[in-house]
N, CA, C and O atoms as a GROMACS GRO file, in nm:
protein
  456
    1UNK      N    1   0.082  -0.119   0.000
    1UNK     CA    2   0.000   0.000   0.000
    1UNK      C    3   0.087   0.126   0.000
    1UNK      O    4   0.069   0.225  -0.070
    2UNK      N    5   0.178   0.107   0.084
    2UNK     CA    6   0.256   0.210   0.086
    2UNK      C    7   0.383   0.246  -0.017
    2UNK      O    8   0.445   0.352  -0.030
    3UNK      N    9   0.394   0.145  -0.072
    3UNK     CA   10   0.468   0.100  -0.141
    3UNK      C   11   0.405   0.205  -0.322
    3UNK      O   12   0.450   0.302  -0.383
    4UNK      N   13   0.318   0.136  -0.335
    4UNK     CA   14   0.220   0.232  -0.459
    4UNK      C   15   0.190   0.372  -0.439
    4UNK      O   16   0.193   0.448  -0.536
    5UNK      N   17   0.153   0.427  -0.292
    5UNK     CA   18   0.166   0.564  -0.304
    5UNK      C   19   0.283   0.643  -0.326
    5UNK      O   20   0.297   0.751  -0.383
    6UNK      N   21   0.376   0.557  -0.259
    6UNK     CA   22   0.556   0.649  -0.285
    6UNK      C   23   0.550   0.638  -0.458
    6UNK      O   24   0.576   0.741  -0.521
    7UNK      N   25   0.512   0.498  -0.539
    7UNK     CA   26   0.543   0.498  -0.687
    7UNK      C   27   0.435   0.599  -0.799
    7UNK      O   28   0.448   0.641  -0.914
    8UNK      N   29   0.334   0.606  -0.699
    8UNK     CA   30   0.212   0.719  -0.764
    8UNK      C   31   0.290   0.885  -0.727
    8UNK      O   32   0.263   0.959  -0.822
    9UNK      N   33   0.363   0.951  -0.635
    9UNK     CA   34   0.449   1.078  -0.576
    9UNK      C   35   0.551   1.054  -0.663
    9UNK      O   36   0.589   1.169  -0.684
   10UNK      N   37   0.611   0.992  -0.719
   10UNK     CA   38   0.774   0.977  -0.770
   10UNK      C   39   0.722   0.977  -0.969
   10UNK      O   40   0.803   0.987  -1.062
   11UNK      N   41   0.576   0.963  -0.980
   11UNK     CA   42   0.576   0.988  -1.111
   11UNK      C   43   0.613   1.117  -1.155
   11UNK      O   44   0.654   1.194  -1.068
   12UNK      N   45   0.606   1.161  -1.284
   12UNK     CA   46   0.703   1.268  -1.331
   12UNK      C   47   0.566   1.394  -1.325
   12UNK      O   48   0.586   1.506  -1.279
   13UNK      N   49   0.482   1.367  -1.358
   13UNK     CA   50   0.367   1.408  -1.386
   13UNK      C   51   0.338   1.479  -1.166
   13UNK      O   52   0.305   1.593  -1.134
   14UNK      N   53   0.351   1.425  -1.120
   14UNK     CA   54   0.316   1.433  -0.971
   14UNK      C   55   0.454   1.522  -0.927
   14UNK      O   56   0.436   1.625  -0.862
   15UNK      N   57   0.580   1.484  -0.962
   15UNK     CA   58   0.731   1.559  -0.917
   15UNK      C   59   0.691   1.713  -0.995
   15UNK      O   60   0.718   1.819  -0.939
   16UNK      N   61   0.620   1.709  -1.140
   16UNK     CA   62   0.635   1.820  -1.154
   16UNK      C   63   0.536   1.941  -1.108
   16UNK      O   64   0.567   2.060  -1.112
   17UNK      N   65   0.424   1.896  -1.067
   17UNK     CA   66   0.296   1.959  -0.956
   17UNK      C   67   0.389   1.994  -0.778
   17UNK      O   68   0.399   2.090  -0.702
   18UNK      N   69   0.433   1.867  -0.781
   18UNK     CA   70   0.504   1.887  -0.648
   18UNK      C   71   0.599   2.062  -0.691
   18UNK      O   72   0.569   2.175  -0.651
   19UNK      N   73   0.724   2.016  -0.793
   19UNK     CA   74   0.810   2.153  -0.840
   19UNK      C   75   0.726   2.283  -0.864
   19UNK      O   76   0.777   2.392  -0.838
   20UNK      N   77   0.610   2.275  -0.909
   20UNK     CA   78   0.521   2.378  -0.940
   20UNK      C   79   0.493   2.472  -0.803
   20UNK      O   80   0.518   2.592  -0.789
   21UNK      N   81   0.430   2.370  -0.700
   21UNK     CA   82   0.363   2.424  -0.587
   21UNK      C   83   0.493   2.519  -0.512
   21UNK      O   84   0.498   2.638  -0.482
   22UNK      N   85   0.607   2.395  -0.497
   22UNK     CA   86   0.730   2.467  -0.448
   22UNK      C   87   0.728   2.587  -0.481
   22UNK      O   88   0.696   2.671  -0.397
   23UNK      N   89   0.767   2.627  -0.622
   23UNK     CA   90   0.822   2.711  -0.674
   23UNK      C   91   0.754   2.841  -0.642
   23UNK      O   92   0.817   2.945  -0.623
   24UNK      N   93   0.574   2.828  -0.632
   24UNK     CA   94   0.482   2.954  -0.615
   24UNK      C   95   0.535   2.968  -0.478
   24UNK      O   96   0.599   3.064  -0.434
   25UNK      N   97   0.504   2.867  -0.421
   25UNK     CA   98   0.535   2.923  -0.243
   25UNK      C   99   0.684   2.981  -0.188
   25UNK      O  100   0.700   3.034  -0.078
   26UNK      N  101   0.784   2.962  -0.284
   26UNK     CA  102   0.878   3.070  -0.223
   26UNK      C  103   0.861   3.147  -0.307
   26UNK      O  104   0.770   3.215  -0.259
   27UNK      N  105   0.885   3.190  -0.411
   27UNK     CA  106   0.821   3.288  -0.510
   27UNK      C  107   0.714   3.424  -0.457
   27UNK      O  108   0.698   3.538  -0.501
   28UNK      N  109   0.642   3.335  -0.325
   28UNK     CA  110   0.526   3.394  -0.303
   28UNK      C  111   0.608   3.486  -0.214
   28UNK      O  112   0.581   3.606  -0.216
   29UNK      N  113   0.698   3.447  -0.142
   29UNK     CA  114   0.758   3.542   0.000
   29UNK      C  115   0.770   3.432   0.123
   29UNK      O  116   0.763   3.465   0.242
   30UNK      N  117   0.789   3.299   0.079
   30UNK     CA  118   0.783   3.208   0.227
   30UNK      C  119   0.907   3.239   0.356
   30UNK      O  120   0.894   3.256   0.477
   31UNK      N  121   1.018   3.236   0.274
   31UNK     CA  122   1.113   3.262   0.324
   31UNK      C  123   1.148   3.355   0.402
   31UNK      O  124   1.227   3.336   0.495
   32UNK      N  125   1.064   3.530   0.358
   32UNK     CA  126   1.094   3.624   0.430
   32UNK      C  127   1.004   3.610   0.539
   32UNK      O  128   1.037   3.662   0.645
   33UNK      N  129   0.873   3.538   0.530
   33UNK     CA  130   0.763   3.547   0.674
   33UNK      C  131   0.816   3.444   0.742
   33UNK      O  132   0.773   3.451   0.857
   34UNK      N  133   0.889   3.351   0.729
   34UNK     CA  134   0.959   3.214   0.819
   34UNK      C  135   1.055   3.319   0.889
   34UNK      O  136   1.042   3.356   1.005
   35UNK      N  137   1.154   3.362   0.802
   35UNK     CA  138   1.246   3.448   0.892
   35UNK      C  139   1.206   3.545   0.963
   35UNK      O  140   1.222   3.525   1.083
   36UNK      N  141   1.140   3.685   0.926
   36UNK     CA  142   1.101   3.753   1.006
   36UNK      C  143   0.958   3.765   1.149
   36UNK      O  144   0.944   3.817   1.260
   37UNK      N  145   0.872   3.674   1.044
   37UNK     CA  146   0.767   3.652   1.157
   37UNK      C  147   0.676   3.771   1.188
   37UNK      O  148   0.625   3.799   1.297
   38UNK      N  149   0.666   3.841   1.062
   38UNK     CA  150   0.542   3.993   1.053
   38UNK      C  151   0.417   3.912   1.095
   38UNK      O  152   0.375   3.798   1.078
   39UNK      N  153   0.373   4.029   1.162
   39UNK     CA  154   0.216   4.042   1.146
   39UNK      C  155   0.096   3.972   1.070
   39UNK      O  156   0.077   4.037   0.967
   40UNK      N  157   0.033   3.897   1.076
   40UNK     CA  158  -0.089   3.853   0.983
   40UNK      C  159  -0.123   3.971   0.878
   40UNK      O  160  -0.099   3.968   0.757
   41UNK      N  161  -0.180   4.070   0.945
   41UNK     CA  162  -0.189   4.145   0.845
   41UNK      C  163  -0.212   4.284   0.985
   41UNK      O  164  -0.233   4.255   1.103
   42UNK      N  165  -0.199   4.436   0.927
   42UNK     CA  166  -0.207   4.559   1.000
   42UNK      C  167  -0.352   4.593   0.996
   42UNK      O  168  -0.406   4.631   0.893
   43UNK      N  169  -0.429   4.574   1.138
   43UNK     CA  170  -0.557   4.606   1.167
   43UNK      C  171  -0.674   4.552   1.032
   43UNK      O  172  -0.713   4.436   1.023
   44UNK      N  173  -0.714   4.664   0.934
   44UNK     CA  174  -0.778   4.603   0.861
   44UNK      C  175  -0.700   4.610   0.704
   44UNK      O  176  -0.765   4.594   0.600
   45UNK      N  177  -0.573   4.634   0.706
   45UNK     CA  178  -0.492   4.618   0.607
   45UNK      C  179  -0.424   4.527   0.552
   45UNK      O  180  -0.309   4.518   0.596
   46UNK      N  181  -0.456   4.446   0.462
   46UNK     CA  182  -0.403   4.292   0.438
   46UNK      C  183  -0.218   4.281   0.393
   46UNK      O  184  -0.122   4.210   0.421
   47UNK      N  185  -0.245   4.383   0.320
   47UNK     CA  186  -0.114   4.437   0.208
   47UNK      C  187  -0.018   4.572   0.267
   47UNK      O  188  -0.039   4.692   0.256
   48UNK      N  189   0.093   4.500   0.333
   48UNK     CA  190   0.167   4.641   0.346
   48UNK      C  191   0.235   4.759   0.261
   48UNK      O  192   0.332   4.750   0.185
   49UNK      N  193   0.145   4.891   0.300
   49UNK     CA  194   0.218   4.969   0.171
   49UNK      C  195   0.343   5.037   0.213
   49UNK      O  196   0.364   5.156   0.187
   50UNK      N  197   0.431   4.956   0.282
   50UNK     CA  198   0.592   5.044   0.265
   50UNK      C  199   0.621   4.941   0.129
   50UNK      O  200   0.559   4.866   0.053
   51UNK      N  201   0.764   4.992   0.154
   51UNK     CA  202   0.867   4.945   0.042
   51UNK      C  203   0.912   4.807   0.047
   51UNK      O  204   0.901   4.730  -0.048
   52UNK      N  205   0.986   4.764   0.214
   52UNK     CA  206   1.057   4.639   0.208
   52UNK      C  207   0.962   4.528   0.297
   52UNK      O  208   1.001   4.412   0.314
   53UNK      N  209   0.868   4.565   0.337
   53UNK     CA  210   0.791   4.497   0.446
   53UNK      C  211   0.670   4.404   0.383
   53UNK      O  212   0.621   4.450   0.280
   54UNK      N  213   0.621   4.287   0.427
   54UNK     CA  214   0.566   4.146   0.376
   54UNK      C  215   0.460   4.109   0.492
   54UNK      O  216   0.510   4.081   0.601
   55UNK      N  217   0.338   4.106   0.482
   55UNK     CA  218   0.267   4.092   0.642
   55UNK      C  219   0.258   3.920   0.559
   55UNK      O  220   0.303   3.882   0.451
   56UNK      N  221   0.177   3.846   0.672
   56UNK     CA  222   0.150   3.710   0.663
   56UNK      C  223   0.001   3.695   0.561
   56UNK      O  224  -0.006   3.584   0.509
   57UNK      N  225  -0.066   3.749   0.541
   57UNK     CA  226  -0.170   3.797   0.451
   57UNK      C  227  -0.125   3.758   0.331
   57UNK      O  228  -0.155   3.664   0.259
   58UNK      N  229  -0.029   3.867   0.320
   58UNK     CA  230   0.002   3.941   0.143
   58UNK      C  231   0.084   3.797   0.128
   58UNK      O  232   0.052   3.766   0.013
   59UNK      N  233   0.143   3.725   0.160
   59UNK     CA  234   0.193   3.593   0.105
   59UNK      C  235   0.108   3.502   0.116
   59UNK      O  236   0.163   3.402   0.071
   60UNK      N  237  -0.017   3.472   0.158
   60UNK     CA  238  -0.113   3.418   0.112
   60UNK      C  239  -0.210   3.463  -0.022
   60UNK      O  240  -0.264   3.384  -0.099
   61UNK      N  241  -0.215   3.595  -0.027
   61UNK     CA  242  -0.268   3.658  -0.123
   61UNK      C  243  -0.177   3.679  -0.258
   61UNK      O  244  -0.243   3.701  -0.359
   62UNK      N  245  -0.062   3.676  -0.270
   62UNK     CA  246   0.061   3.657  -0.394
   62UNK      C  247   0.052   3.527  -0.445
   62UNK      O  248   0.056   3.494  -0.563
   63UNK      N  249   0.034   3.434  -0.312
   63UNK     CA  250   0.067   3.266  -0.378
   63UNK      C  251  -0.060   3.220  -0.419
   63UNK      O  252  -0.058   3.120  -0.489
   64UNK      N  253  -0.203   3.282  -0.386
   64UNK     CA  254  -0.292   3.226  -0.465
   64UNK      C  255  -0.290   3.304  -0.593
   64UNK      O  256  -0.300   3.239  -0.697
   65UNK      N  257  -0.280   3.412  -0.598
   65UNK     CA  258  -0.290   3.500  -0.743
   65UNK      C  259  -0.175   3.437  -0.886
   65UNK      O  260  -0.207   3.424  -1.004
   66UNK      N  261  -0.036   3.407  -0.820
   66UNK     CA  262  -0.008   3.266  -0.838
   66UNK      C  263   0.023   3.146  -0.898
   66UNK      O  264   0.093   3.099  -0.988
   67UNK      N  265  -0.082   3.103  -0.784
   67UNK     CA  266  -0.186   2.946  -0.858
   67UNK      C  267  -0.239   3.004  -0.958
   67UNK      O  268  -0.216   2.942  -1.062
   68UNK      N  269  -0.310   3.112  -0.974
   68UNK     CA  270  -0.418   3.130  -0.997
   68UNK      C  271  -0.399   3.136  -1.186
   68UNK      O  272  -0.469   3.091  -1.276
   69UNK      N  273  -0.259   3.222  -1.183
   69UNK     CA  274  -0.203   3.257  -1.310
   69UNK      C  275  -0.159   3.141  -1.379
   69UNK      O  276  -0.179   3.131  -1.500
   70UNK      N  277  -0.084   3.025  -1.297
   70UNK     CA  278  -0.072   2.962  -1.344
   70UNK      C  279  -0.126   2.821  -1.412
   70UNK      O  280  -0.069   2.748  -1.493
   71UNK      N  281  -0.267   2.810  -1.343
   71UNK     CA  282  -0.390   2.761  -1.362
   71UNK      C  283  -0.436   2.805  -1.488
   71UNK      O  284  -0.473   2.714  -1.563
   72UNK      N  285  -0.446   2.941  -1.541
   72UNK     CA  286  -0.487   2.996  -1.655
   72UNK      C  287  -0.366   2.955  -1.724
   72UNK      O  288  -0.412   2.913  -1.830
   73UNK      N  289  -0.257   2.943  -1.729
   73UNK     CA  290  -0.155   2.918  -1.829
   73UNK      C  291  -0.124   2.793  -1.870
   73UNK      O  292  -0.051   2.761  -1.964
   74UNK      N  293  -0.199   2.705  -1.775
   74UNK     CA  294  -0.240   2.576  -1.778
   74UNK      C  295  -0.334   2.540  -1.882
   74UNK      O  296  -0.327   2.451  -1.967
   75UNK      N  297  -0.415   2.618  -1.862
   75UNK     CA  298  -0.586   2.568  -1.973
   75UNK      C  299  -0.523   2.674  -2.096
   75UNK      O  300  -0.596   2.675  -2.196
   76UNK      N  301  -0.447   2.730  -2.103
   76UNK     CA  302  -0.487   2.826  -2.251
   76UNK      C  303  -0.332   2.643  -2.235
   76UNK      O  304  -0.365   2.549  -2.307
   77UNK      N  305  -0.248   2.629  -2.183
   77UNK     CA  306  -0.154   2.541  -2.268
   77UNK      C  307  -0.270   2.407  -2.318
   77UNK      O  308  -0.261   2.362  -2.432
   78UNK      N  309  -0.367   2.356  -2.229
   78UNK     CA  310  -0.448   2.234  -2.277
   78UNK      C  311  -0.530   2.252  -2.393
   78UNK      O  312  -0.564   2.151  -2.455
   79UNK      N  313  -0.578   2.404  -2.442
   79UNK     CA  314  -0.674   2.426  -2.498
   79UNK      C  315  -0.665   2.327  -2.677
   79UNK      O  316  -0.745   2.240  -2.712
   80UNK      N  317  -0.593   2.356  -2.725
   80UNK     CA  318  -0.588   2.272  -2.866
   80UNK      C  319  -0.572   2.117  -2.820
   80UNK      O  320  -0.506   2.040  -2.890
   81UNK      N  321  -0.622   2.081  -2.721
   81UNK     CA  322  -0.628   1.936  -2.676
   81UNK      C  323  -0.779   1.892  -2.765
   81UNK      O  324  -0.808   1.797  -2.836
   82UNK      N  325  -0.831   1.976  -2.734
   82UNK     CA  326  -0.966   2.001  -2.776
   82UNK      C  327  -1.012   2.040  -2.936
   82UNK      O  328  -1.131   2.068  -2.946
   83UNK      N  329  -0.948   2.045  -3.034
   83UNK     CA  330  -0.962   2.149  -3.118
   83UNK      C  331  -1.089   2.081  -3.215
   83UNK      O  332  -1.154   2.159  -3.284
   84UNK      N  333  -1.128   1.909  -3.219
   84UNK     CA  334  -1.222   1.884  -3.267
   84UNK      C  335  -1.334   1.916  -3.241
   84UNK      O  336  -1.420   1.905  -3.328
   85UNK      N  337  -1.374   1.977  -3.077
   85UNK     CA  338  -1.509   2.057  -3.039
   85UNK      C  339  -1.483   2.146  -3.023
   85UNK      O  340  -1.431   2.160  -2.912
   86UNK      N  341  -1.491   2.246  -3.090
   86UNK     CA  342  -1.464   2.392  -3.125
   86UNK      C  343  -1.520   2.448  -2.977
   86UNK      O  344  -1.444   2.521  -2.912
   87UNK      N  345  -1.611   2.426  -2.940
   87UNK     CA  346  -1.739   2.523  -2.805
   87UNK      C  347  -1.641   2.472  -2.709
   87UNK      O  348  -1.565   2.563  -2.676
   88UNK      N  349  -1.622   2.391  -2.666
   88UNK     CA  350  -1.461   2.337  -2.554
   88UNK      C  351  -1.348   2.418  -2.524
   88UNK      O  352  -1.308   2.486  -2.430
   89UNK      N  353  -1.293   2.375  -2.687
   89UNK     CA  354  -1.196   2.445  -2.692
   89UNK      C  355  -1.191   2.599  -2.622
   89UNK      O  356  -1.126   2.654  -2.533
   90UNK      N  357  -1.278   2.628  -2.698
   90UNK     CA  358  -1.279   2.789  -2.726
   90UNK      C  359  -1.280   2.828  -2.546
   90UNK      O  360  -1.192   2.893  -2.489
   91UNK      N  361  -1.426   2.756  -2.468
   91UNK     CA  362  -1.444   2.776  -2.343
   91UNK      C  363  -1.298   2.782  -2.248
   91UNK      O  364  -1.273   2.864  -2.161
   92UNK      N  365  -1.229   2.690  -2.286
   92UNK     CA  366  -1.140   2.625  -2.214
   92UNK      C  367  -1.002   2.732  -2.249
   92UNK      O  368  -0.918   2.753  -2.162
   93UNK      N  369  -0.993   2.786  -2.370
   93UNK     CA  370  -0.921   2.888  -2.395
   93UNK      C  371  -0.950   3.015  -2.342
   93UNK      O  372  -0.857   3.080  -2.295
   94UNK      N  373  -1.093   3.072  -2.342
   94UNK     CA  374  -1.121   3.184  -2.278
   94UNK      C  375  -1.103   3.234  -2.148
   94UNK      O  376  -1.075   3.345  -2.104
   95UNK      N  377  -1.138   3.076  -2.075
   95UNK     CA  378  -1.129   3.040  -1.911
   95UNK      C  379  -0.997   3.118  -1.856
   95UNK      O  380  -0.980   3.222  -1.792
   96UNK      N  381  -0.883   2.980  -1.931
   96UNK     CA  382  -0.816   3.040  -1.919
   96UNK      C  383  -0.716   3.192  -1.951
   96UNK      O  384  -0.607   3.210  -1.897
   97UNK      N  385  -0.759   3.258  -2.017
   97UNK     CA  386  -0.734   3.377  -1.991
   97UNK      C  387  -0.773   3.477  -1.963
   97UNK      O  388  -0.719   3.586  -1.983
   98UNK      N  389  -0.905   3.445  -1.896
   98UNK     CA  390  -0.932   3.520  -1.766
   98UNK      C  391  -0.903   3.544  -1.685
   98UNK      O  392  -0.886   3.656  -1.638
   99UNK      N  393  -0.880   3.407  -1.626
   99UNK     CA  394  -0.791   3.393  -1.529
   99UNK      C  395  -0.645   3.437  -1.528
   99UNK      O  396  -0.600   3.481  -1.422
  100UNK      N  397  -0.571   3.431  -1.627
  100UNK     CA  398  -0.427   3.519  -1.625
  100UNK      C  399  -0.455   3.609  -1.609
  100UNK      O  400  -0.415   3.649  -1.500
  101UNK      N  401  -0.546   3.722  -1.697
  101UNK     CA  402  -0.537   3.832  -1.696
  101UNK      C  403  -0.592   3.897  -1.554
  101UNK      O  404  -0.548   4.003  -1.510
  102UNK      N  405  -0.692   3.821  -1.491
  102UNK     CA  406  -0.735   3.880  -1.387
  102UNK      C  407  -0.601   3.886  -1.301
  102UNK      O  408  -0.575   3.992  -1.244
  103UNK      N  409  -0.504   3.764  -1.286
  103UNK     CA  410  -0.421   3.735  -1.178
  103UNK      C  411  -0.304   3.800  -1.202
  103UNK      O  412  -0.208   3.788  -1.126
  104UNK      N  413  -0.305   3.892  -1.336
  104UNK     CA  414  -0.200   3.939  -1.372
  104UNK      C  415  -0.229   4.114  -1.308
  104UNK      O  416  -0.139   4.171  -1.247
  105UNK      N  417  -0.317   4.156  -1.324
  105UNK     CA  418  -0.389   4.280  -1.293
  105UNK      C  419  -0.380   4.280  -1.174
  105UNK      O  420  -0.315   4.372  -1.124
  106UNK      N  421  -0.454   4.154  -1.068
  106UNK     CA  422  -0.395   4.185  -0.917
  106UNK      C  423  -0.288   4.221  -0.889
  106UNK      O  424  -0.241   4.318  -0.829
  107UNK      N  425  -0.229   4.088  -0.962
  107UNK     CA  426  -0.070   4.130  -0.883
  107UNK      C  427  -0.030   4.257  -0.916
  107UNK      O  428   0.050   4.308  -0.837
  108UNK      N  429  -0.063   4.320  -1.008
  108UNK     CA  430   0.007   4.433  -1.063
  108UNK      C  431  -0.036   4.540  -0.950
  108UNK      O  432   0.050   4.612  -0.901
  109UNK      N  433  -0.225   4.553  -0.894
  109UNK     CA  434  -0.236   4.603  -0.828
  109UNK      C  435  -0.166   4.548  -0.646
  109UNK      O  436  -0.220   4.609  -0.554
  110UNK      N  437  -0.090   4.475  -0.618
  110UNK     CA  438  -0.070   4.436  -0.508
  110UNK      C  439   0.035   4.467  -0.541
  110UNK      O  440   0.062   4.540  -0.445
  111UNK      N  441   0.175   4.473  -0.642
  111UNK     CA  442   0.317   4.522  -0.614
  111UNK      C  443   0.281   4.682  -0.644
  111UNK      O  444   0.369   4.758  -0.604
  112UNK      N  445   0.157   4.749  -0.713
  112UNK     CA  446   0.136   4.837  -0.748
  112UNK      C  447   0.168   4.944  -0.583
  112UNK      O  448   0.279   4.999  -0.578
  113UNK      N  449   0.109   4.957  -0.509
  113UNK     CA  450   0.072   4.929  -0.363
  113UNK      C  451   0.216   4.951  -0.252
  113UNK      O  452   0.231   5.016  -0.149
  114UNK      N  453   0.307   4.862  -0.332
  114UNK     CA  454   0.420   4.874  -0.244
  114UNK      C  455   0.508   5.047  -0.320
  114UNK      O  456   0.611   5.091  -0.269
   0.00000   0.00000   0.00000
């Protein structure tokens, strides 16, 4: 039993979701809230607007925006998976770039901010 879940984690397909997740979560700021240990977030302010400062919030809120982008960069990459049902496709292409663009606009407004 245990044996098949380590060989289902060690597929390439699973190592590279595993590398993915990694990559958002320091990406996101893990490192600086492990080390310093800020604030959740300032009263009702999620996002700190100085320059060098990271509350515990805003690295929850970076690493889903993210996922989030990279979820959309996901479905516009699957979309010609589809190309024999045109209404799929198309859905599955649009989806996803909604989703980038929305997650691209946050972020822009969240480094916007600093």
């Amino acid at each position: 039993m245990a044996a098949r879940r380590l060989a289902r984690l060690l597929e390439s397909r699973s190592l590279a979701l595993i590398g993915v997740a990694l990559a958002i979560v320091f990406c996101s700021g893990i490192s600086y809230v492990l080390a310093e240990r800020p604030p959740f977030s300032l009263g009702v302010r999620f996002i700190y607007p100085g320059t060098g400062a990271q509350t515990g919030s805003e690295f929850l809120i970076v690493a889903f925006l993210y996922a989030m982008g990279f979820i959309g960069l996901l479905l516009v990459y699957e979309a010609p998976r589809y190309r024999y049902r045109r209404s799929l496709m198309s859905g599955t292409l649009l989806s996803g770039m909604a989703l980038l663009v929305v997650a691209t606009l946050l972020l822009l407004a969240v480094y916007g901010m600093k």
